[in-house]
C-alpha positions in Angstrom: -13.1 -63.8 -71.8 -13.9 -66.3 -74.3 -11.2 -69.4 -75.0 -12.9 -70.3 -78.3 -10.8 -69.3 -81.8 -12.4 -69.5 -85.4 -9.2 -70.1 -86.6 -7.9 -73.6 -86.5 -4.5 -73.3 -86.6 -4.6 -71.0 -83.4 -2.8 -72.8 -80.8 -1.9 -70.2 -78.1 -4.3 -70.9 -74.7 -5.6 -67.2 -73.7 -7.9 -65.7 -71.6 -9.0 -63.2 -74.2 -9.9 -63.4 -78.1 -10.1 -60.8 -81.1 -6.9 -59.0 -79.6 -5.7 -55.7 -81.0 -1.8 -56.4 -82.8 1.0 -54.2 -81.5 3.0 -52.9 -84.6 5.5 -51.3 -82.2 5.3 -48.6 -78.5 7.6 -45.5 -78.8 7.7 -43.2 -75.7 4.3 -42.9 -74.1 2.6 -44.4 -77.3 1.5 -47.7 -78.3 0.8 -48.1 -82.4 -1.4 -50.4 -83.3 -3.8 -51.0 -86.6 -2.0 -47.8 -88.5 -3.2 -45.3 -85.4 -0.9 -44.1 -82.2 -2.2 -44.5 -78.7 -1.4 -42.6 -75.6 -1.3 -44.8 -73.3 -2.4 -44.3 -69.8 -2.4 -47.7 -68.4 1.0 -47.9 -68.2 1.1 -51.1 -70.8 -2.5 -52.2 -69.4 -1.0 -53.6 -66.0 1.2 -50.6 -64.6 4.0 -51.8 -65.1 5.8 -49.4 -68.0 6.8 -46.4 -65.9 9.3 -45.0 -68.5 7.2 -45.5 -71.5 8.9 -47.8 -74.5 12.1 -47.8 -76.7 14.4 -45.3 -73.8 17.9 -45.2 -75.4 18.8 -45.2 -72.2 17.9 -48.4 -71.3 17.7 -50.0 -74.3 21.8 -49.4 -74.3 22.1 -50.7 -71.4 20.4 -54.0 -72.6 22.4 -54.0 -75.7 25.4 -53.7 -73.7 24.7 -57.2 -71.7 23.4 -58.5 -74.5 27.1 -58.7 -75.6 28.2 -59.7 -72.6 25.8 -62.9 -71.4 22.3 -63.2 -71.0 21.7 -64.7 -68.1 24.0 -66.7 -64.7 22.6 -68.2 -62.3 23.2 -65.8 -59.3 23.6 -68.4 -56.4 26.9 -69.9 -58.4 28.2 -66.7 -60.1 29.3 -63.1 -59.2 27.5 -60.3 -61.4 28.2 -57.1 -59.9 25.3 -55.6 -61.3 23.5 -56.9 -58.5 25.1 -55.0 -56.0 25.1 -52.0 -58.3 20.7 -52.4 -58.8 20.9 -52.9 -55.1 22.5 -49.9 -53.6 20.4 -47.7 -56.2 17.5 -48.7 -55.2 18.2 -49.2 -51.1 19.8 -45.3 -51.6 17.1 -43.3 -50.5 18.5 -42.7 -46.9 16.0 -45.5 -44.7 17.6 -46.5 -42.0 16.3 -49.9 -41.6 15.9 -51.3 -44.9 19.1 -52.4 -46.0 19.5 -55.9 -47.2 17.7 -56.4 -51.1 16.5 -60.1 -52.1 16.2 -60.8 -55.7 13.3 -62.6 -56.0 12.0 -63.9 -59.2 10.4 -62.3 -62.4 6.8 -61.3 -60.8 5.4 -59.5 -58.0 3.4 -62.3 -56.8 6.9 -64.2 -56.9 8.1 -62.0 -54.5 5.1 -61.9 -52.3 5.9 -65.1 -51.9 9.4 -65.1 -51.1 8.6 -62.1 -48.2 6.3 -64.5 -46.7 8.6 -67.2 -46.4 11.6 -64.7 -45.5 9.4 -63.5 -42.6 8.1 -67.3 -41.9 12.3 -68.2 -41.7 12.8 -65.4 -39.8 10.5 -66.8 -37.0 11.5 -70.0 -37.0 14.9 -69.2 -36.3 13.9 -68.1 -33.4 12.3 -71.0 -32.1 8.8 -70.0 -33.3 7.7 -72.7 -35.2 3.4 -72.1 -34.5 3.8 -68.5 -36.3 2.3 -69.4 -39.7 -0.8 -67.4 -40.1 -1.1 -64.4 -42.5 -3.5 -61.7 -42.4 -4.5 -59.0 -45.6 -7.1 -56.8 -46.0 -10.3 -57.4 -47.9 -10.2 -55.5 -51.7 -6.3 -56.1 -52.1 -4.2 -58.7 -54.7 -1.1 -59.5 -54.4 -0.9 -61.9 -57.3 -2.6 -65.5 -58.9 0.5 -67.5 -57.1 -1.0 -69.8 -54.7 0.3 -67.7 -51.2 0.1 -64.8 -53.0 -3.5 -65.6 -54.0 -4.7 -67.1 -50.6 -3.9 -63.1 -49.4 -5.8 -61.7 -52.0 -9.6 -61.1 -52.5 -10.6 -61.0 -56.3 -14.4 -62.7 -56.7 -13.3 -64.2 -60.0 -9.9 -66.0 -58.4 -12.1 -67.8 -55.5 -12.4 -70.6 -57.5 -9.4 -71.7 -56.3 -10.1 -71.0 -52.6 -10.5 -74.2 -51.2 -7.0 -75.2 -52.9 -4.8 -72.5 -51.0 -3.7 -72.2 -47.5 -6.3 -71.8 -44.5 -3.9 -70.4 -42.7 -4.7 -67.2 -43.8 -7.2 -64.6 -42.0 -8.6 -61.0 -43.7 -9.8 -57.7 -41.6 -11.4 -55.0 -43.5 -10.0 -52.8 -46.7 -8.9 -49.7 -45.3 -11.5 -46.6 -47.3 -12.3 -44.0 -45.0 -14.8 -42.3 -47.1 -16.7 -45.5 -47.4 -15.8 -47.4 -43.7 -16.0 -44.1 -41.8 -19.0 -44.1 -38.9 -20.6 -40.9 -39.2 -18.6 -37.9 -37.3 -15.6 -40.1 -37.0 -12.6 -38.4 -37.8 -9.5 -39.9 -39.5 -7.9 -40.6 -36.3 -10.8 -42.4 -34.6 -11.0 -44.0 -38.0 -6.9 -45.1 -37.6 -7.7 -46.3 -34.4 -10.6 -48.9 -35.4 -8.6 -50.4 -38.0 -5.7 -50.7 -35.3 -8.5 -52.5 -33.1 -9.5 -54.9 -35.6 -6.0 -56.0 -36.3 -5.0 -56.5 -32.8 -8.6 -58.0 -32.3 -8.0 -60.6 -35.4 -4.3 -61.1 -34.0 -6.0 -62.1 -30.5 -8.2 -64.3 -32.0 -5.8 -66.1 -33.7 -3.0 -66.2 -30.7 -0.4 -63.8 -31.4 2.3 -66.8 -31.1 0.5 -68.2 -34.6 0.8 -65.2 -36.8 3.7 -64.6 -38.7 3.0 -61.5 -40.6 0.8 -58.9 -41.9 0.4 -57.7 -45.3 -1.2 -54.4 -47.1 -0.7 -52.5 -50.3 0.8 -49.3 -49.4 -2.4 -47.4 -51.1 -5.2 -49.3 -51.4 -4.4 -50.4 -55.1 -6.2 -51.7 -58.6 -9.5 -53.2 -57.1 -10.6 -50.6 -54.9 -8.7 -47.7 -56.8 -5.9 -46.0 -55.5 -6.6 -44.9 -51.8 -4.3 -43.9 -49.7 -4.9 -44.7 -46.1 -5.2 -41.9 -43.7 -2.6 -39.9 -41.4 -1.4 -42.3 -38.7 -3.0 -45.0 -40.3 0.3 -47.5 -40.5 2.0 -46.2 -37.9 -0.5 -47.7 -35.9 -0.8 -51.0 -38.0 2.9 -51.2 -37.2 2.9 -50.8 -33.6 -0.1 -53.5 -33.3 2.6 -55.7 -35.6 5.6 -54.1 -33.3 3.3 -55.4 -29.4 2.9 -59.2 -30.8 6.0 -59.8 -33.1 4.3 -60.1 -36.1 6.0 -58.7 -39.5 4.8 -55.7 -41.6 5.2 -56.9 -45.1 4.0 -54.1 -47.4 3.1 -54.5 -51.4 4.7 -52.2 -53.5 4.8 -53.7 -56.5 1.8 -51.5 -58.0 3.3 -48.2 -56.3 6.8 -48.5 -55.8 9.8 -46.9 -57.0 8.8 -43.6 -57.6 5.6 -44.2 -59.1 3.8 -42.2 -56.7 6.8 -39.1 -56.7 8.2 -40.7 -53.5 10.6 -43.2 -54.4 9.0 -46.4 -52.0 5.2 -44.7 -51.6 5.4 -45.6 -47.7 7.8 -42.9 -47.1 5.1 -40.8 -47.3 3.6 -42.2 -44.0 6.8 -42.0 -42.0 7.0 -45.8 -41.0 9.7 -48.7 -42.5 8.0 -52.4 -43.1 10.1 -54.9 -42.1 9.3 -55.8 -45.5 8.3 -54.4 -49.0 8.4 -56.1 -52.0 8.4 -54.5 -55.9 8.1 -56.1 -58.9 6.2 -54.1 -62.2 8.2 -51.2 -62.0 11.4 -52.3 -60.9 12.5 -52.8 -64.4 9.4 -51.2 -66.3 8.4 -53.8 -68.7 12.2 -53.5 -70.1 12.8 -56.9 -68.2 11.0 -59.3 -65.7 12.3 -58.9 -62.2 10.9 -58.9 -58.5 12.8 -57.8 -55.3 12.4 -58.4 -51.6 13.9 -55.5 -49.4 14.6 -55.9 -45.6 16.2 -55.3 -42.7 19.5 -56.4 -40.8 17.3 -58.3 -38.2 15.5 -60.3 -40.1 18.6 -61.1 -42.3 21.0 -62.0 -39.5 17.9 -64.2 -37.4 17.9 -66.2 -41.2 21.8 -66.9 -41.6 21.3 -67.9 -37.8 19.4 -70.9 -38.7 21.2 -74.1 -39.0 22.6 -74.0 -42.0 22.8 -70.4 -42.4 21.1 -70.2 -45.7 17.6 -68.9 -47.0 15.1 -71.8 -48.3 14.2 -70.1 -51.4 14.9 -70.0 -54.5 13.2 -69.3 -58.2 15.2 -70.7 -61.6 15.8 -66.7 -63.2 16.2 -64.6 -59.6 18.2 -61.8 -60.5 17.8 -62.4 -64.2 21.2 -61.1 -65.5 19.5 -59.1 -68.8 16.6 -57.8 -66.7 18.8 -56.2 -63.9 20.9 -54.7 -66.2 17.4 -52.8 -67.3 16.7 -52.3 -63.7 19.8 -50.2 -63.3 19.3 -48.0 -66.8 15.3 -47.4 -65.3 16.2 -46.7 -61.5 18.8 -44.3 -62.8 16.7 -42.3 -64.4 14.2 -42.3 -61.7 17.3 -41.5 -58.7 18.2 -38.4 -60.7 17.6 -35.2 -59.5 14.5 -33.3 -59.8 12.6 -36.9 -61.6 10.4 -37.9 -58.5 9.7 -33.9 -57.8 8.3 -33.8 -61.4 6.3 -36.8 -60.9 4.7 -35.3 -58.1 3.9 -32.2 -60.0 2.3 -34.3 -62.9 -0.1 -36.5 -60.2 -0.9 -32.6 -59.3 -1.4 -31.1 -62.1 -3.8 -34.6 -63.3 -6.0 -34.4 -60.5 -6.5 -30.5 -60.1 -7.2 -30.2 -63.8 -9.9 -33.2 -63.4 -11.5 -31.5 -60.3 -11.6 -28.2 -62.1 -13.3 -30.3 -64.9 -15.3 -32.3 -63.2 -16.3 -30.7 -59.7 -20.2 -29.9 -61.1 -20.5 -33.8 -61.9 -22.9 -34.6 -59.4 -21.7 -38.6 -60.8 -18.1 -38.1 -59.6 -17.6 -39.6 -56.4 -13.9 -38.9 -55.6 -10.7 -37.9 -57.2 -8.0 -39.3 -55.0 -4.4 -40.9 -54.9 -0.4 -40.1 -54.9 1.2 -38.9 -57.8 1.1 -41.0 -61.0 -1.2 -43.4 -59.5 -4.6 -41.9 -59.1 -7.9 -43.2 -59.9 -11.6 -41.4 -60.6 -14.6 -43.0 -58.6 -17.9 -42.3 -60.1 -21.5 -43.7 -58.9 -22.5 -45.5 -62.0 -25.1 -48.5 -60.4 -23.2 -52.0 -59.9 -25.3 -53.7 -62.8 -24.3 -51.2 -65.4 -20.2 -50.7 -64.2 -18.7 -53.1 -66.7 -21.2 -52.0 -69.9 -20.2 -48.2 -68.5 -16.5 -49.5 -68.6 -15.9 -51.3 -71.7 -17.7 -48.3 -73.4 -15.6 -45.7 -71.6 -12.4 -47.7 -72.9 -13.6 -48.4 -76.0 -14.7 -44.7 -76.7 -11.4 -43.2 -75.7 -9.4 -45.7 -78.2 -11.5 -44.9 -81.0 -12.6 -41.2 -80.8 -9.8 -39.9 -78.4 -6.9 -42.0 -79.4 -6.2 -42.5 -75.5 -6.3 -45.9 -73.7 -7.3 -45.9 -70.3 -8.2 -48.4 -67.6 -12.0 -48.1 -66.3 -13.1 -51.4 -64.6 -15.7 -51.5 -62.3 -16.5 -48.2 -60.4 -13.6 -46.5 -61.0 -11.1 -45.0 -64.0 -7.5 -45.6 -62.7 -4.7 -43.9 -64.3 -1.2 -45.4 -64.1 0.8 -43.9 -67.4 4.2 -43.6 -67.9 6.1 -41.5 -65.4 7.8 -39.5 -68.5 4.1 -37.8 -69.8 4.8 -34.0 -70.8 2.3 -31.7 -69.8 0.9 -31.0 -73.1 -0.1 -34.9 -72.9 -1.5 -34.5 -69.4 -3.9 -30.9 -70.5 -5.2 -32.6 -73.1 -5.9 -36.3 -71.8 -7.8 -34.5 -68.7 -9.5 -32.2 -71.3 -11.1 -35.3 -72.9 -11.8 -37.6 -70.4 -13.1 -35.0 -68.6 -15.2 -33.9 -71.7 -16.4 -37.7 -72.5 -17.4 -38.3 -68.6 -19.5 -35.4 -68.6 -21.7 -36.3 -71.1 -21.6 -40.0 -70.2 -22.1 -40.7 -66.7 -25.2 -38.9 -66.2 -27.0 -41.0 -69.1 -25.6 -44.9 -68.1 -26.7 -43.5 -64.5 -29.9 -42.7 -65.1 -30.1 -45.8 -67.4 -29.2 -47.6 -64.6 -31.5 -46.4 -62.5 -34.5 -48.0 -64.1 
């Protein structure tokens, strides 16, 4: 994490130093100092769903390219708005109909949800509802609403800077939150409690919204909440008029082999925002989605118009990615196969790993799927950055293992060749690794 440079003509400001050099990505491979990486990170942050250079989409690109770059959306017409609009609202919910371009970044459009859903109250006369609440364990982004939601250790530095109008109840991890011989439901419930509870406390006429990653994403690792776990969040949100916002930007759009991963829970947010893979890395662009309600109690308000607004929303070069990427991931049988490939990851590492007395749980939807293992607190970032580091250099593989957990976001587009033989060798290095930093760090 250093800032220091022995070189003195280095002039860029960056968090890290020493930085591998990439020479070029092709498909699900990133090359870099003569060798070829699979990648399983998804670019190192998620975000690169389809992998590098798609013809597909580089076309596309090529073809706006020729055509203009970028215009401002508020002044000009670009009908490939409405075209990246009606893909991506296209997978039959019945709610969820108007789409908000919102900026390049998912904490971007974090932002612009909350103050869609803050708008939306005030139009209605509610001017006191200006509380958020969020769950411990999630991020949302480093923007200052954004970050006021989250809880990263290393971000709280900034803490006394944010909003304070701003409340958490507890991550939602049954196999670590669970009372002993609760059952999910009863488990459901209690979370349902402590929402209302925290709403009560508050006074239901000050808070605006609530907002949750869909799983339980990069800090804890991936875990998805339990049966009738957001139904009841959203009837808590439903009894006091308070917004469901949820945060897909980590799991969205097909990333977890249902195109928007709430679907699996049979519920509709009022909102959900996406960002990473919206456009796959191929462009920078963030979305809002929402519903007729909340649109028509905004172009209610006096002068019919929403107060937000970033300088590249609906970046003209970026959506024209959008469409190439969401095209590919609408077509028929893609979100089946992704599915199928989340399957096919975590059966092989169960089958691999299910005598690891060191694994603690292999959990998640589709492509997005972490590893838990019980290496002790004061030896879980020596235990990662050898994990990572062993991978790259032995394995050729790059994969993300921070803190307790190895999560695995790759490219939506892995064969299955690439799958047998990644879960054949992490599986392989695991096995002959956890047991000696664990008993190391049990000393």
């Amino acid at each position: 994490m250093a800032l220091k440079s022995t070189n003195p003509l280095f002039r860029v400001f960056t968090s890290y130093s020493n930085l591998p050099r990439v020479e070029k990505a092709e498909g699900n491979y990133i090359y870099s100092e003569g060798k070829r990486f699979l990648d399983l990170t998804g670019g190192g942050t998620s975000y690169a769903i389809l992998g590098w250079n798609n013809e597909e989409v580089n076309s596309a690109i090529r073809r706006q390219l020729a055509k203009f770059t970028h215009m401002d959306y508020k002044i000009w017409d670009d009908p490939n708005t409405l075209e990246l609009a009606e893909l991506v609202l296209g997978s039959g919910l019945s709610s969820l109909k108007k789409f908000y371009f919102a900026g390049n970044s998912g904490a971007e459009a974090c932002e612009a949800a909350m103050k869609m859903c803050r708008q939306a109250h005030l139009s209605k006369g509610q001017s006191r509802k200006k509380w958020f609440i969020s769950r411990k364990q999630s991020y949302h982004g480093s923007t200052a609403d954004a970050l006021a939601l989250g809880d990263r250790p290393n971000l709280e530095i900034f803490r006394d800077m944010l909003s304070p109008y701003r409340k958490h109840v507890e991550m939602h991890h049954f196999k670590k939150l669970a009372l002993v011989g609760e059952s999910e439901e009863a488990y459901a419930d209690r979370c349902a409690r402590e929402l209302e509870e925290t709403i009560a406390a508050i006074g239901p006429e000050n808070v605006a919204g609530f907002v949750g990653e869909t799983i339980m994403g990069g800090l804890v690792g991936d875990v998805p909440p339990v049966g009738n776990y957001w139904r009841k969040m959203k009837d808590v949100c439903n009894k006091y008029d308070v917004h469901l916002i949820l945060d897909e930007v980590y799991c969205g759009t097909g990333s977890t082999g249902k195109y928007f991963c709430f679907e699996y829970d049979l519920i509709e947010p009022d909102f959900v925002f996406i960002g990473k893979t919206l456009a796959a890395g191929y462009g920078a662009l963030s979305a809002v989605i929402t519903t007729d309600s909340i649109y028509d109690a905004i172009a209610s308000s006096p002068d019919a118009r929403l107060q937000h607004t970033t300088t590249h929303q609906a970046h003209s070069l970026s959506v024209s990615a959008a469409i190439a990427v969401q095209r590919i991931i609408r077509a028929d049988g893609f979100l089946g196969s992704v599915h199928e490939k989340g399957k096919l990851f975590q059966e092989g590492f169960s089958e691999h790993l299910h005598s690891n007395s060191y694994i603690v749980d292999i959990r998640g939807r589709g492509l997005r799927f972490s590893i838990e293992h019980s290496i002790p607190v004061v030896k879980q970032i020596e235990f990662g950055q050898f994990f990572e580091k062993l991978m790259r250099q032995e394995h050729s593989i790059l994969v993300n293992a921070k803190w307790h957990r190895i999560c695995f976001t790759p490219p939506l587009t892995l064969t299955s060749t690439e799958i047998d033989e990644s879960v054949s060798k992490i599986s392989y290095e695991l096995n002959r690794h956890l047991p000696q930093f664990a008993s190391i760090g049990a000393v």
